[in-house]
C-alpha distance (Angstrom), angle and dihedral (degrees) to the residues before:
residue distance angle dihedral
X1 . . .
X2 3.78 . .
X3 3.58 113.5 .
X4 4.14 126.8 -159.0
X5 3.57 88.4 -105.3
X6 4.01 91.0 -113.5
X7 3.77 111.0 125.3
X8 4.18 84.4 -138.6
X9 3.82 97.3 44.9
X10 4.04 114.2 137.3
X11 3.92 87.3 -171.7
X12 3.70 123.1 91.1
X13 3.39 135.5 166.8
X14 3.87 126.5 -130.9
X15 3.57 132.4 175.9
X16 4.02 109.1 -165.8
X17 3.71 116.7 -175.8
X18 4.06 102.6 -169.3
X19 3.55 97.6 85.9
X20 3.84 83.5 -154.6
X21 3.38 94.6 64.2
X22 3.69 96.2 39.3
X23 3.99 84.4 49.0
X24 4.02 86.4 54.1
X25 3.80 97.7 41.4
X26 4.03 87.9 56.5
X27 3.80 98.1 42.5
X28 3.58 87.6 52.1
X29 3.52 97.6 51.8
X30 3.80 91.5 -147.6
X31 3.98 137.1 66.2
X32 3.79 123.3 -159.6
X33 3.90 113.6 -133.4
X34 3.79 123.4 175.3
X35 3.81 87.2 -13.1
X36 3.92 86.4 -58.9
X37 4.40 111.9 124.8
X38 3.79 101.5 -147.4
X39 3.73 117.2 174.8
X40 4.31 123.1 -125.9
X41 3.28 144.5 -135.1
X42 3.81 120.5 -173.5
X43 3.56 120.3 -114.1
X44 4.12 114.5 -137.0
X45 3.52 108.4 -163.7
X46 4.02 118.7 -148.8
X47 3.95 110.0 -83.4
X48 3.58 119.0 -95.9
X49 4.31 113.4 -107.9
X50 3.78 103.9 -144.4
X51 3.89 109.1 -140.2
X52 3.96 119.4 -168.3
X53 3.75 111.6 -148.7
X54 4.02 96.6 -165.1
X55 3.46 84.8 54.9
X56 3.57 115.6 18.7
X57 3.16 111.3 -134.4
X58 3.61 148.3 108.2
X59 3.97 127.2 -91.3
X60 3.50 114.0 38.7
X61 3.89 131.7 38.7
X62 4.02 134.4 -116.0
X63 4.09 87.4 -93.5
X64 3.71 91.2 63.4
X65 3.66 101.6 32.8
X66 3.75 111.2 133.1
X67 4.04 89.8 -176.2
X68 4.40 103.5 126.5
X69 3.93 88.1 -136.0
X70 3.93 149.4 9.9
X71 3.28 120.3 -82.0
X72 3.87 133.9 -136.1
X73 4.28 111.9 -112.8
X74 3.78 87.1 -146.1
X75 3.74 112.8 33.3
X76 3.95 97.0 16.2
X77 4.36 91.5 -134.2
X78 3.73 120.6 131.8
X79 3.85 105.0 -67.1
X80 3.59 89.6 -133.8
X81 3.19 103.5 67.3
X82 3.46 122.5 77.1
X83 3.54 133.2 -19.2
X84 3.91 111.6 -63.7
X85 3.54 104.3 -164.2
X86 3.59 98.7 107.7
X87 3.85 101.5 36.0
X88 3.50 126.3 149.8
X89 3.73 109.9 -113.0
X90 3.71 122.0 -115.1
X91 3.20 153.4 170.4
X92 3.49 123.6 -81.8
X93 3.88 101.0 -156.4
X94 3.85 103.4 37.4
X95 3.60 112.8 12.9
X96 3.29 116.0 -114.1
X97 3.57 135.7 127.5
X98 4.12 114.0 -91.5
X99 3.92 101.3 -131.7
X100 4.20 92.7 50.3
X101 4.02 88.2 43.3
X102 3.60 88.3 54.9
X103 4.15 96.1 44.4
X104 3.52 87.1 56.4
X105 3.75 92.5 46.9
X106 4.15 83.9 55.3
């Protein structure tokens, strides 16, 4: 359990791995520590946003990739050809360069 560090604090952190238990703890509404009954609530962390890096996108990860090569985080060509260092950035879901997309967003 990792408290707040505040001698008065009424919120602890637990991470329970039987999903039994952590099934039973919830239904219950209650869990008994140190012979103390202190109701729950369940915690729902913020969702996960998968980010490829061989492709660079959003929704799925590297393992799953079906993308036939890696591609560049600036110019979004095959990483494996040429040099890359000086690329011209662009945008990764339509193409065009960064600096004109964001003039016409002015």
């Amino acid at each position: 359990m990792n408290a707040t560090g505040s001698v008065d604090s009424r919120h602890i952190r637990m991470d329970i791995y039987d999903k039994n238990k952590y099934n039973e703890i919830l239904n219950s509404g209650t869990i008994t520590i140190g012979g103390l009954l202190y109701d729950d609530d369940k915690y729902l962390r913020a969702r996960k946003i998968l980010i490829c890096t061989k492709f660079n996108a959003v929704e799925h990860s590297r393992k799953v990739c079906r993308f036939n090569y890696e591609r560049c985080r600036r110019c979004v060509d095959d990483r494996s050809n040429g040099d890359h260092k000086q690329c011209i950035i662009m945008c990764h879901h339509c193409g065009v360069q960064r600096m004109k997309k964001l003039q016409k967003m002015i």
